[in-house]
C-alpha positions as CSV (number, residue, x, y, z in Angstrom):
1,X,-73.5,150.1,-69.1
2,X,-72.3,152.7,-66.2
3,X,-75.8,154.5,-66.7
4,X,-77.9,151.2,-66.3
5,X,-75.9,150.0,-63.5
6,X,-76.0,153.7,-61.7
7,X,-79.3,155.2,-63.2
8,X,-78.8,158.1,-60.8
9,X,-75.1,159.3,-61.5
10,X,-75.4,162.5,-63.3
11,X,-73.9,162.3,-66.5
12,X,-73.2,163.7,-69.4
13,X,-74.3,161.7,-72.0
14,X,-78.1,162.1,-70.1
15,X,-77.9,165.6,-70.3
16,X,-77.4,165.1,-74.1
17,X,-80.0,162.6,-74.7
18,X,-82.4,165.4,-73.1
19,X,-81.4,167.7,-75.4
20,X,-81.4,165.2,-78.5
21,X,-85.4,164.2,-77.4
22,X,-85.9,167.9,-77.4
23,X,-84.4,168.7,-80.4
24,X,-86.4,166.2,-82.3
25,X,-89.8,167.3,-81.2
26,X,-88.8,170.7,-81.9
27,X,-88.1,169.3,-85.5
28,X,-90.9,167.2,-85.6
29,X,-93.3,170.4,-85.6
30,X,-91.2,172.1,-89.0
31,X,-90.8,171.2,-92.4
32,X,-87.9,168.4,-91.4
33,X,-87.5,164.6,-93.1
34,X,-90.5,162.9,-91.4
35,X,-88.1,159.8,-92.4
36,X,-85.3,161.2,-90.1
37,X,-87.5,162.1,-87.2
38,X,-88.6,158.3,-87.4
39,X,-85.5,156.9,-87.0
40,X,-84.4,159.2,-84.1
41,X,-87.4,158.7,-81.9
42,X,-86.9,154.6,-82.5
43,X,-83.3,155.0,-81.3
44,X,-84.7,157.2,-78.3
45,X,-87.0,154.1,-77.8
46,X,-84.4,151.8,-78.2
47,X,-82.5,153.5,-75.4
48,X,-85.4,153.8,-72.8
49,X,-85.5,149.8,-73.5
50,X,-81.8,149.2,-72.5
51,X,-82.8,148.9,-68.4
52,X,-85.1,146.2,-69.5
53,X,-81.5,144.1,-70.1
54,X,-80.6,144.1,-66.5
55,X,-83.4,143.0,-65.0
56,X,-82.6,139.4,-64.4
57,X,-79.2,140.7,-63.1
58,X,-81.2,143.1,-61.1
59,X,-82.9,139.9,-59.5
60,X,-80.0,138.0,-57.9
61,X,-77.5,139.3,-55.0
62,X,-74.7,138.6,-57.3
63,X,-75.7,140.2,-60.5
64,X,-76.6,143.9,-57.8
65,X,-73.1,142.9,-56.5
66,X,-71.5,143.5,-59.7
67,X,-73.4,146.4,-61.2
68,X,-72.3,148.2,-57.6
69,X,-68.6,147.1,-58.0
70,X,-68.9,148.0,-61.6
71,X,-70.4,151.7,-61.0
72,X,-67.7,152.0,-58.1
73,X,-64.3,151.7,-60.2
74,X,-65.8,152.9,-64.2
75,X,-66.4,156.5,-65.2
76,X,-68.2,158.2,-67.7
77,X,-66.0,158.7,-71.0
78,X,-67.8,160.0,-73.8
79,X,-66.5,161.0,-77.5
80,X,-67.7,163.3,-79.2
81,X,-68.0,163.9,-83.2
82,X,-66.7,166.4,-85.0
C-alpha cells in the first residue's frame, strides 16, 4: 500500500522485485521448470496491476488526501524468509 500511495519512495522491497524480474529471465533462458517461471512472471503481472486499484482514489481530493497522509506517518517494513 505505502508503494502505491508513494510510487516514488525508494524502497526496498522495489529493489527486490528488480532483482526477482531479473532472476526469472535469467532462468527463463536454462533448463529451469517452465511451470515455475509461469507462475512467477504472473505474480510479477499481478504486481504491475496493483496501481490499477487506486485509481478511483486517485480521482477524488479525498481519496489523494489520504494516500498523502498515509505515505506521511507509514514506513516500509519488510520480512524476510529464511
Amino acid at each position: 500500500m505505502l508503494e502505491l500511495a508513494n510510487p516514488d519512495l525508494e524502497m526496498n522491497r522495489k529493489e527486490k522485485r528488480a532483482e526477482f524480474r531479473q532472476e526469472i529471465e535469467a532462468t527463463a533462458k536454462g533448463s529451469a521448470n517452465q511451470d515455475e517461471i509461469q507462475r512467477n512472471r504472473e505474480f510479477i503481472a499481478l504486481q504491475d496491476m496493483l496501481p490499477v486499484a487506486l485509481t478511483r482514489t486517485r480521482s477524488e481530493d479525498v481519496g489523494k488526501n489520504s494516500l498523502i497522509r498515509f505515505a506521511a506517518v507509514t514506513e516500509e517494513e519488510v520480512e524476510f524468509s529464511k
